[in-house]
C-alpha positions as CSV (number, residue, x, y, z in Angstrom):
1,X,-7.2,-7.1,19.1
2,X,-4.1,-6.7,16.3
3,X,-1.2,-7.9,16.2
4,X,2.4,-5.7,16.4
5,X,2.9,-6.5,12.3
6,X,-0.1,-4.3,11.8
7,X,0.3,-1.9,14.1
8,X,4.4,-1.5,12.7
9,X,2.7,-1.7,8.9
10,X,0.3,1.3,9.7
11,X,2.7,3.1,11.7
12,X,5.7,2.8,9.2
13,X,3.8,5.7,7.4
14,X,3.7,8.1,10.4
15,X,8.0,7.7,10.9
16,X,7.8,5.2,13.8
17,X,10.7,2.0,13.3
18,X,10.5,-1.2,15.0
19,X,14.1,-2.2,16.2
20,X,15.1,-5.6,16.3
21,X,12.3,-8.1,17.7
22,X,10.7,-9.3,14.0
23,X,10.0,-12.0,15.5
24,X,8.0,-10.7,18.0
25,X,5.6,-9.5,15.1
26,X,2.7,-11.9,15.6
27,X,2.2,-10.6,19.2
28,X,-1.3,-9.4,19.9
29,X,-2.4,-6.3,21.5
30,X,-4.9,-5.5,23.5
31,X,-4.5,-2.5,25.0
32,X,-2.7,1.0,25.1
33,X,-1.0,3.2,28.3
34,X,0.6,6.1,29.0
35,X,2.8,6.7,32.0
36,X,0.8,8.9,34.5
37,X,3.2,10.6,37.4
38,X,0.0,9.7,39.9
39,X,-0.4,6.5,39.1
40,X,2.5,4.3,39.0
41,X,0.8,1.1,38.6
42,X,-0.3,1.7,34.2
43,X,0.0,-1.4,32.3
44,X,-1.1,-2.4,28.6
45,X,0.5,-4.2,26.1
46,X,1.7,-1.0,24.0
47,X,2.9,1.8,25.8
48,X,3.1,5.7,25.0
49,X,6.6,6.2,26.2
50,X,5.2,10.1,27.0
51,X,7.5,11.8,28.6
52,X,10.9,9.6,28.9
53,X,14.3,11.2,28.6
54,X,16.2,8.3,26.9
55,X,15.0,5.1,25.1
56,X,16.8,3.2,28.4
57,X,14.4,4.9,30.9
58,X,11.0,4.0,28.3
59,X,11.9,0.3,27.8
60,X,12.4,0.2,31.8
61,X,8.7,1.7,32.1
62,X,7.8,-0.6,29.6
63,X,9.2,-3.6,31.7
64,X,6.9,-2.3,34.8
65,X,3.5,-2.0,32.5
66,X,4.8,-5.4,31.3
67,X,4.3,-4.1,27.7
68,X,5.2,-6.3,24.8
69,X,5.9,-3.0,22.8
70,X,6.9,0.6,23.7
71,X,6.6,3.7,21.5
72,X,9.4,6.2,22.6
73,X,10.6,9.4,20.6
74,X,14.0,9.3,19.2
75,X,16.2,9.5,16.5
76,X,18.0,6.9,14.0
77,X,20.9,7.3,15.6
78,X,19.1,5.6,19.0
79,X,18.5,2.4,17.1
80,X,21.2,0.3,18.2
81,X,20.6,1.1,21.6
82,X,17.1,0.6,21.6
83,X,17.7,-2.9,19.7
84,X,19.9,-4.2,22.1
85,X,17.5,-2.7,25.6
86,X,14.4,-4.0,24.1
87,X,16.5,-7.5,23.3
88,X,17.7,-8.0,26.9
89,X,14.1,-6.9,28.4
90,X,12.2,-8.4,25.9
91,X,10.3,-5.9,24.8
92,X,9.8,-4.6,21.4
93,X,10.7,-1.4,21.0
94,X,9.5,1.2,18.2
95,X,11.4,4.6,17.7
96,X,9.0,7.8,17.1
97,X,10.0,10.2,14.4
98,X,10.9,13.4,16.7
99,X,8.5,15.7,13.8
100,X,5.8,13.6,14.7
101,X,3.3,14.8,17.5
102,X,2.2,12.5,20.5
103,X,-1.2,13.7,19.9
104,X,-1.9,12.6,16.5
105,X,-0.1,9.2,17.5
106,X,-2.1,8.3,20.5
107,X,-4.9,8.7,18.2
108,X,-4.1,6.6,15.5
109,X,-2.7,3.9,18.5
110,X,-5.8,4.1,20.7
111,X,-7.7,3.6,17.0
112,X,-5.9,0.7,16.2
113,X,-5.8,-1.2,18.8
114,X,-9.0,-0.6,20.7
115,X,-11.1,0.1,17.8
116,X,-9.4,-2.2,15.1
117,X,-11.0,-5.6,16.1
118,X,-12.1,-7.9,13.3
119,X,-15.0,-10.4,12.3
120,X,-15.4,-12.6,10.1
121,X,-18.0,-11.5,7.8
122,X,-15.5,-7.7,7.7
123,X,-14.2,-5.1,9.5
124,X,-15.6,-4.2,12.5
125,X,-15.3,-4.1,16.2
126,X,-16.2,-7.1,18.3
127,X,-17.9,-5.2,20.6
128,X,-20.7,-5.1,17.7
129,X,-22.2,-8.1,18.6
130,X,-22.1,-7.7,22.3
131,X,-24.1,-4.0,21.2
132,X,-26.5,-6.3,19.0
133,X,-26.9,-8.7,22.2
134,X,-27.9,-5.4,24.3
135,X,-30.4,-4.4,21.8
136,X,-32.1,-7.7,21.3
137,X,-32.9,-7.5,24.5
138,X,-33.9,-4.4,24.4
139,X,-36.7,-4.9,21.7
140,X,-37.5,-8.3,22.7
141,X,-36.2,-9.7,18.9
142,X,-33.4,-11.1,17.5
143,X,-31.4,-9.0,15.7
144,X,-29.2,-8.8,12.8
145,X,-26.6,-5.7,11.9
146,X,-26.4,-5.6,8.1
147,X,-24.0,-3.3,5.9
148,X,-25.3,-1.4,2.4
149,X,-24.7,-4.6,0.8
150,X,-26.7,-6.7,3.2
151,X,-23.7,-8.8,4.3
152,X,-23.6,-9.2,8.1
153,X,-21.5,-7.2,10.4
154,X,-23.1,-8.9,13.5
155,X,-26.0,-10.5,15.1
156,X,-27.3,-11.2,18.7
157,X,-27.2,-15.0,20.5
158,X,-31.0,-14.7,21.2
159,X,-33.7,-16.6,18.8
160,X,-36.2,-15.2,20.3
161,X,-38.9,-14.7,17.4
162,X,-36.1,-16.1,15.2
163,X,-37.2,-18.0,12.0
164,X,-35.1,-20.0,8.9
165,X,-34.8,-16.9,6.7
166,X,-32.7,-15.2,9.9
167,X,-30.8,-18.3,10.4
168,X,-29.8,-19.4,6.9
169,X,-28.5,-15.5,6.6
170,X,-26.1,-15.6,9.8
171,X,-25.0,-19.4,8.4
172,X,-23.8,-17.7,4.9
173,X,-23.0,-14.3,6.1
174,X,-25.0,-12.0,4.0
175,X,-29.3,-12.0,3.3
176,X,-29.9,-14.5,0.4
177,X,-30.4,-13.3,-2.7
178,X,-34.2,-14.5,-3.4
179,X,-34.8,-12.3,0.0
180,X,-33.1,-9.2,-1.3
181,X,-35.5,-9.9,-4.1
182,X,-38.2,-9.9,-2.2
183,X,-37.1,-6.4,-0.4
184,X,-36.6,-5.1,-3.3
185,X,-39.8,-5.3,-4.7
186,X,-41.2,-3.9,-1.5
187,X,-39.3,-1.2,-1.6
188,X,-37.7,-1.9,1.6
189,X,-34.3,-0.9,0.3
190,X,-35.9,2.6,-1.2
191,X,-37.5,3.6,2.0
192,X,-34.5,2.7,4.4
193,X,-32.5,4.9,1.9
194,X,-34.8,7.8,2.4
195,X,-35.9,7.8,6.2
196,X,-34.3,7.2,9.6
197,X,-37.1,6.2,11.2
198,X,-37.9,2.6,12.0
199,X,-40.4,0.7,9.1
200,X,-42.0,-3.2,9.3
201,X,-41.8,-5.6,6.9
202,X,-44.8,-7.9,6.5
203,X,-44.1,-11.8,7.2
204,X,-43.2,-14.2,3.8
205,X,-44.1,-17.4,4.7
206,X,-43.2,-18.5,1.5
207,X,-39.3,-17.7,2.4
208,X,-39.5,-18.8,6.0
209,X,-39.6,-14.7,6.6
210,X,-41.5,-13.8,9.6
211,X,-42.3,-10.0,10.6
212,X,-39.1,-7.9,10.5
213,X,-38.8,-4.4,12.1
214,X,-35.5,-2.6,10.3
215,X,-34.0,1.2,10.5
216,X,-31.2,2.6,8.4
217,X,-27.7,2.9,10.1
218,X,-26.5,6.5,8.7
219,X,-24.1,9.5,9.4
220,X,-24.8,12.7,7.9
221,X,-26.4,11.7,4.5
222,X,-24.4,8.3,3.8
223,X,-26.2,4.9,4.2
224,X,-23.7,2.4,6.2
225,X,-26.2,-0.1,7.0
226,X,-28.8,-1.3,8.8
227,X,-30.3,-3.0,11.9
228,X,-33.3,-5.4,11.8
229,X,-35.3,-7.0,14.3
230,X,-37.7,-10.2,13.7
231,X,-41.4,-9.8,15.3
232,X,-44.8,-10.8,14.4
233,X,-45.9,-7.2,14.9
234,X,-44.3,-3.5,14.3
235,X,-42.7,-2.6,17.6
236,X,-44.3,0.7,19.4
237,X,-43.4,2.7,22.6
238,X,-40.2,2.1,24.2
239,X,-38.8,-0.8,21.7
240,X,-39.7,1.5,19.1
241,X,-37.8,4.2,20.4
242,X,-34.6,1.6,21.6
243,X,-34.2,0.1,18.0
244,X,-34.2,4.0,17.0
245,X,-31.9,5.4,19.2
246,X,-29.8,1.4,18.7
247,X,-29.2,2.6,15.3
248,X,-27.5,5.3,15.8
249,X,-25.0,3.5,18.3
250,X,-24.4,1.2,15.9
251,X,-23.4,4.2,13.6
252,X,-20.6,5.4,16.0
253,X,-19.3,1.7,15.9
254,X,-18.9,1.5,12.2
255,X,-17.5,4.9,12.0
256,X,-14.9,4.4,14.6
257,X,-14.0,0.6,12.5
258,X,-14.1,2.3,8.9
259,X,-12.0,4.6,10.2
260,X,-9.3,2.2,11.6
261,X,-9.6,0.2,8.8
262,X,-9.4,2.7,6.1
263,X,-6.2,3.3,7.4
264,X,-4.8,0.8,7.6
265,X,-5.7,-0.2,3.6
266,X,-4.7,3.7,2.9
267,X,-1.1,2.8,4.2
268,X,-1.4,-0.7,2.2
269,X,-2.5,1.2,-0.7
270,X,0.1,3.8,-1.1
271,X,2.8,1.1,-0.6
272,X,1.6,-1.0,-3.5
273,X,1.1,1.7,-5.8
274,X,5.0,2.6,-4.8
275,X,6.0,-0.3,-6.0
276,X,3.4,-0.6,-9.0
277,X,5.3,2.8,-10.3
278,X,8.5,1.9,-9.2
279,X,10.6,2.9,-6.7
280,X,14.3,3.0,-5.8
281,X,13.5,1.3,-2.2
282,X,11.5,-1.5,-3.5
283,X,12.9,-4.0,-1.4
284,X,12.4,-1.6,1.6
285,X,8.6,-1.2,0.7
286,X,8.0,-4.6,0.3
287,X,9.5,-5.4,3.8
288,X,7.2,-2.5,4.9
289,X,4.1,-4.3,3.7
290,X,5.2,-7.4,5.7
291,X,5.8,-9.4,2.3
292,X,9.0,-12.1,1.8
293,X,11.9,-10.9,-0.6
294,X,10.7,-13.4,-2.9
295,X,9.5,-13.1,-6.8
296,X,5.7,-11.9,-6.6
297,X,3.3,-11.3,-9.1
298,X,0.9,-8.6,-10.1
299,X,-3.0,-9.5,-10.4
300,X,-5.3,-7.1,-12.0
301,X,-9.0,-7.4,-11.7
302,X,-12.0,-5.4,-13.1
303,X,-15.8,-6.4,-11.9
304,X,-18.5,-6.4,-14.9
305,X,-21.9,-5.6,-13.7
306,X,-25.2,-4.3,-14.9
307,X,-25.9,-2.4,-11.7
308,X,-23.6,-1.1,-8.6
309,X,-20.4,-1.0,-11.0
310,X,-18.1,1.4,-8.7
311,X,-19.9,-0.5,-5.3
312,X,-18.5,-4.2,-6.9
313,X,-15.4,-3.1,-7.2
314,X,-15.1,-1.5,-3.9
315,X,-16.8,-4.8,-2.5
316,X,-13.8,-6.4,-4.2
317,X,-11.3,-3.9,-2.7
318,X,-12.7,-4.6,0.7
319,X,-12.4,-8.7,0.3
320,X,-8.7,-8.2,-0.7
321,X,-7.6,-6.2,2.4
322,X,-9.6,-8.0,4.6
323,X,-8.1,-9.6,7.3
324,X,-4.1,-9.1,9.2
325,X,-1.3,-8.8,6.9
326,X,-0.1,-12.2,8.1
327,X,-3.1,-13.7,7.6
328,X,-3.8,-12.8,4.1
329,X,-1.4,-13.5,1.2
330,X,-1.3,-10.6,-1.1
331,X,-1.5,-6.9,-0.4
332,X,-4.1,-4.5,-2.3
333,X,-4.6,-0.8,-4.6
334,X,-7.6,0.5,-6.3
335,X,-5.8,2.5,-9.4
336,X,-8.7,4.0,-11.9
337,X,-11.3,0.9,-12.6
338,X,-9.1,-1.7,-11.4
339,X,-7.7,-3.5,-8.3
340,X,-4.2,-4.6,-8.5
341,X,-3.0,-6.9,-5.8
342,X,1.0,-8.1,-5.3
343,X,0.7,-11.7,-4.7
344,X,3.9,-13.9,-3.4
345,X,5.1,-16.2,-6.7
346,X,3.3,-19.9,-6.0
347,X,2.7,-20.1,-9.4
348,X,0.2,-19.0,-12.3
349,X,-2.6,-21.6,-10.6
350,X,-2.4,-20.4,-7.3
351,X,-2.9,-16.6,-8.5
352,X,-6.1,-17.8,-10.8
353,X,-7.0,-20.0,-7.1
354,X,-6.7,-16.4,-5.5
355,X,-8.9,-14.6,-8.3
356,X,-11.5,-17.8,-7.9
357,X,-11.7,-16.9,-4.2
358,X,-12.3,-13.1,-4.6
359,X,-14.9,-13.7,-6.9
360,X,-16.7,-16.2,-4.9
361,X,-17.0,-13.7,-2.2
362,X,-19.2,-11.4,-4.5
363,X,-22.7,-11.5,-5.6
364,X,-23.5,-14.0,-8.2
365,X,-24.6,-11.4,-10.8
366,X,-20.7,-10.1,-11.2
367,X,-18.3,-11.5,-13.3
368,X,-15.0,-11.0,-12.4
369,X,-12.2,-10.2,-15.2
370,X,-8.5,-11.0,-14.6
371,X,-4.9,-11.0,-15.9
372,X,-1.8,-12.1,-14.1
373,X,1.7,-10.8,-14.4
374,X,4.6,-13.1,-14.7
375,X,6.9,-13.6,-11.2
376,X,9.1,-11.2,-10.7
377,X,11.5,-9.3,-8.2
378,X,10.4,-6.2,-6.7
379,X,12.6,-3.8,-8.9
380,X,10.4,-5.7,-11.7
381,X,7.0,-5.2,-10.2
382,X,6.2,-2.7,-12.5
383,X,6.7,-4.8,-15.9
384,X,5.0,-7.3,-14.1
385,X,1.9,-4.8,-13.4
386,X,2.0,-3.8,-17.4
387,X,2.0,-7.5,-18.4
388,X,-1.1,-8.2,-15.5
389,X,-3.1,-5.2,-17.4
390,X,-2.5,-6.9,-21.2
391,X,-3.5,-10.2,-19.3
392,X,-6.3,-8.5,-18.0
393,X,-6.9,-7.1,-21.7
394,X,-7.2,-10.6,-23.2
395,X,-9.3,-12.2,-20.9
396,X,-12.1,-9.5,-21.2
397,X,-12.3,-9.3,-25.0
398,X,-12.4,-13.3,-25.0
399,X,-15.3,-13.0,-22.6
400,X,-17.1,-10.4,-25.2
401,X,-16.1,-12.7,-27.9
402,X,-18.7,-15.3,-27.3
403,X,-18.1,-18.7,-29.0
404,X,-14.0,-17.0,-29.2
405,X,-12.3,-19.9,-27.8
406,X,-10.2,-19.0,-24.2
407,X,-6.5,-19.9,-24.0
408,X,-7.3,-20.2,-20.3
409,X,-10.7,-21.9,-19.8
410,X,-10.2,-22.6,-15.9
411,X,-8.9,-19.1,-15.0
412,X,-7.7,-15.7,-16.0
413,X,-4.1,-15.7,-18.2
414,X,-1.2,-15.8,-17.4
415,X,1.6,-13.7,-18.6
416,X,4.5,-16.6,-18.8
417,X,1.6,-18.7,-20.2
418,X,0.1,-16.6,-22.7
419,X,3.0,-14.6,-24.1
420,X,2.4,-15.4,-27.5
421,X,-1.1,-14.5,-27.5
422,X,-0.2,-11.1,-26.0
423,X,2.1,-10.5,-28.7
424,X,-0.4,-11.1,-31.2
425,X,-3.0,-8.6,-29.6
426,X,-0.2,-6.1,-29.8
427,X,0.3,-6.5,-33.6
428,X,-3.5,-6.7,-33.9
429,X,-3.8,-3.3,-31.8
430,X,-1.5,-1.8,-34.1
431,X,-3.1,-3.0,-37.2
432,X,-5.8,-1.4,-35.9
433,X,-4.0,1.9,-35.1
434,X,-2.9,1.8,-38.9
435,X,0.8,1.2,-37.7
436,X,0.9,-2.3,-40.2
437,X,1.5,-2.0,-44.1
438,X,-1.7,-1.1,-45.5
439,X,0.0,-2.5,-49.1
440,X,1.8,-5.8,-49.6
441,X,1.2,-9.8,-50.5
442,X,-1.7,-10.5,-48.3
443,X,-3.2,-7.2,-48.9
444,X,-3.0,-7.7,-52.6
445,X,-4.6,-11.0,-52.3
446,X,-7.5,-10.3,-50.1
447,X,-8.7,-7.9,-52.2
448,X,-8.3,-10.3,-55.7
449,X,-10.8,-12.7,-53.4
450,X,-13.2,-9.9,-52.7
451,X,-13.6,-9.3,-55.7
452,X,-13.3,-12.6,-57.7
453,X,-14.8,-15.2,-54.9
454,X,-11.4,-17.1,-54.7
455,X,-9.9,-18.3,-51.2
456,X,-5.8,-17.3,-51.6
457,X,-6.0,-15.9,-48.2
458,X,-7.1,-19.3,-46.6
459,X,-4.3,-21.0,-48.9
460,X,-1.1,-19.0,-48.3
461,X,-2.8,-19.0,-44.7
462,X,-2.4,-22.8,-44.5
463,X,0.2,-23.2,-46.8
464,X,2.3,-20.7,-43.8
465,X,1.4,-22.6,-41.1
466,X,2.3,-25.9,-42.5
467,X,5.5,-25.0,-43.1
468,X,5.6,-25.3,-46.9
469,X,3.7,-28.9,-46.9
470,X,1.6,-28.9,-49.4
471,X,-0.1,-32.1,-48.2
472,X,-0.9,-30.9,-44.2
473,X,-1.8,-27.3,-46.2
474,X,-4.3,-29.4,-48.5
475,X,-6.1,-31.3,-45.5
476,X,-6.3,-28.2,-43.7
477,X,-8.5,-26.5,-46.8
478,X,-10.3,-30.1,-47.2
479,X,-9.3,-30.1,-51.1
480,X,-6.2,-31.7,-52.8
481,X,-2.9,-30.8,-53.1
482,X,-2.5,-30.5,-56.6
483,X,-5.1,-27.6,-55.9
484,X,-3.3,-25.7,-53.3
485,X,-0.2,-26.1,-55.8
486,X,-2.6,-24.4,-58.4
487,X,-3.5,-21.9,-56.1
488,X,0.0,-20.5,-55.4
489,X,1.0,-20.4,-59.2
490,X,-2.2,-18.8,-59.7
491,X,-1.5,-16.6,-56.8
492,X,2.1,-15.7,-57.5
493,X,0.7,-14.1,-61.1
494,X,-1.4,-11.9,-58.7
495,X,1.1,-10.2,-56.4
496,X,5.2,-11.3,-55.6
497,X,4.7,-13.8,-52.9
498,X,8.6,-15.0,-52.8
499,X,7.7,-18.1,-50.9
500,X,11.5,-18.7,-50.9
501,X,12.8,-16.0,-48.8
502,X,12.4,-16.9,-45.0
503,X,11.7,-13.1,-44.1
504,X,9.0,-12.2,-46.7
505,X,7.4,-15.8,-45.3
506,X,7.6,-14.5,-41.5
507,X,6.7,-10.8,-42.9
508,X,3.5,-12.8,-44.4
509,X,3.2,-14.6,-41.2
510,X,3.0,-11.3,-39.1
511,X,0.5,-9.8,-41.3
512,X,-2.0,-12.5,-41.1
513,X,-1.5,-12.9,-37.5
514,X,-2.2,-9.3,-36.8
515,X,-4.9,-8.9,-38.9
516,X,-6.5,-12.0,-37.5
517,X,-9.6,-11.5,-34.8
């Protein structure tokens, strides 16, 4: 089932308005109707107002299917009244765009609400499992429905020829890694990418593995997963042929879940990237994506991998919109390489608590990269989105930087945190774009030690950051301070330091800073 906040989100796109009733929004559906003249006794919890001449006459079929919503076409101008009928019959009522078709809408409706159940481990109907139940009995095994990615979408309630491996998989959701191993060097994963028809895997004591039977899940050429079976034995005859013609059930069943999930994220997706860009109605979008008006903040995430790069980050993708818009804090975009997410402001730990999570949920072998905006309003979600990706910036060239030490060492950085270390990767960007002085002070003097093995760099370096005291410069360097006071006369004969004047000392400042890696 859904609830009527994600049936209003998705719809929002298509021109249907909910009217009054927000706080109806956590009622669940279950079901769909549409009035039929030869059978006056439809009911369903949203109904297809098909058919009815005013928005008075739909909320009063409504009221007989004793609907908790009713879809009715109309116009903005019906809004009032269909506010104040569905208020005194409580029933929710949504107004249909006049330009949009009844066909297309039952579609999307049916899809939603009959099709749009979720699990736990991802999307997917409920049904699944009752299909995985059917087949387990079917081929006398207990059986497992996997994605590409080996996480599981279901599994049957019979053990029969059940064993640890099967049970430790259901208990943490996806195969274990030393398993996938094991099918990998196999070549278990090669052959279900290359044939449809059922193949046995030979028992693994060793990992608590009995036999397993397993077929590919496909449609048309694309791999969405796969069905296995334990036995001692590879199955023949008629449980051959059931686990065959099984997995192409189970196909249908995914297809007709991606497809209600996708759009749902689709809708979710071009919302946030409305706002990520800017738009004039932010505070409309952000109602539309069933967020508070309250300051947010932008998270942008890249995955780092060695293999599957594009599938991580999709994986990523997928654990961000998983779940009801009520039920999950933030709402998701894939833009180019990265994932930005629009999370409500609880502060720069709960964002890195967030980021902690999403990485958790992927394999072991992927290390996630971060950077988090500062809080802002929705008119300011964009500057919050370019401060997220200079976050992002800094935390993945401290990661290449090994032994660089992290401003952050328990989580990505934080804009309002890390401000100043974002300002210096600017001016070190544009050092490197040739945009700094290439002649001046410090230029002058780091040549005079490349040549002549001195260290006036490291002293007007430490001299500048102790403000002038010759003592904290001196301790810094490790030598004495008579030296350091040698060093700058000897250093004023090379180049016109004007240690006196505040700006060239700042200008100095700058220059070291951005030159600095």
């Amino acid at each position: 089932m859904i609830t009527l906040d994600r049936l209003v989100n998705v719809l929002g796109a298509y021109g249907v308005r909910l009217c009054g009733r927000p706080e109806r929004r956590a009622a669940r559906l279950r079901s769909v109707a549409i009035p039929d003249a030869t059978d006056g006794r439809v009911n369903g919890d949203v109904l297809m107002a098909v058919g009815a001449g005013s928005v008075t006459e739909a909320v009063r079929w409504a009221v007989a299917a004793q609907a908790t919503v009713v879809l009715v076409r109309a116009g903005a101008e019906n809004a009032r009244e269909a506010a104040v009928a569905g208020e005194s019959n409580d029933v929710s009522v949504m107004l249909v765009d006049p330009a949009v078709s009844w066909s297309h809408l039952v579609g999307v409706v049916y899809g939603l609400v009959l099709e749009g159940r979720e699990t736990e481990s991802g999307r997917g109907p409920t049904d699944l499992f009752a299909l995985a139940d059917s087949l387990a009995d079917a081929v006398g095994g207990a059986v497992t429905i996997e994605d590409p990615l080996s996480r599981v979408l279901a599994y049957s309630r019979s053990q029969q020829a059940g064993d640890p491996a099967r049970l430790e998989t259901i208990l943490v959701r996806q195969v274990p890694e030393r398993l996938r191993e094991v099918f990998r060097a196999r070549g278990v994963f090669a052959r279900l990418a290359a044939t449809d028809e059922p193949i046995f895997v030979e028992p693994d004591p060793r990992h608590g593995m009995t036999g397993r039977m397993a077929v590919a899940v496909r449609a048309g050429r694309e791999l969405l997963g796969s069905v296995w079976v334990t036995c001692g034995s590879p199955l023949t005859g008629t449980r051959h042929t059931a686990l065959a013609n099984g997995a192409r059930t189970v196909a249908l069943h995914l297809l007709r879940s991606r497809a209600s999930a996708d759009l749902e994220r689709q809708v979710e997706s071009d919302l946030v990237v409305r706002l990520l860009e800017g738009t004039a109605d932010a505070a409309t979008v952000v109602s539309r994506l069933g967020l508070a008006a309250r300051e947010m903040r932008v998270v942008a995430v890249r995955t780092h991998t060695s293999e599957e790069p594009h599938a991580m980050l999709l994986l990523a993708f997928e654990r961000a919109t998983t779940g009801f818009g009520w039920s999950r804090p933030g709402r998701s975009t894939l833009l180019g390489d990265t994932l930005y997410t629009i999370l409500p402001d609880a502060g720069a730990v709960a964002a890195r608590e967030w980021v902690a999570s999403l990485g958790a949920g992927l394999p072991p072998r992927v290390r996630v990269a971060a950077g988090i905006g500062a809080a802002a309003q929705a008119a300011e979600l964009p500057a919050s989105r370019r401060e997220a990706e200079e976050c992002l910036a800094l935390h993945e060239r401290d990661a290449s930087h090994s032994g660089s030490p992290t401003r952050s060492p328990a989580g990505p950085p934080a804009y309002d945190e890390s401000w100043d270390d974002i300002l210096l990767h600017r001016l070190r960007a544009a050092a490197r774009a040739g945009r700094v002085p290439a002649r001046g002070p410090v230029s002058a003097l780091r040549r005079h030690d490349a040549l002549h093995d001195t260290h006036y760099v490291a002293t007007l370096r430490a001299w500048l950051e102790a403000q002038g005291d010759l003592a904290v410069a001196a301790e810094r360097l490790g030598v004495h301070a008579n030296t350091v006071r040698n060093r700058l006369r000897r250093m004023s004969e090379v180049t016109a330091l004007h240690l006196d004047d505040p700006r060239k000392r700042l200008a100095m400042v700058i220059t070291l800073a951005a030159e600095d890696e």
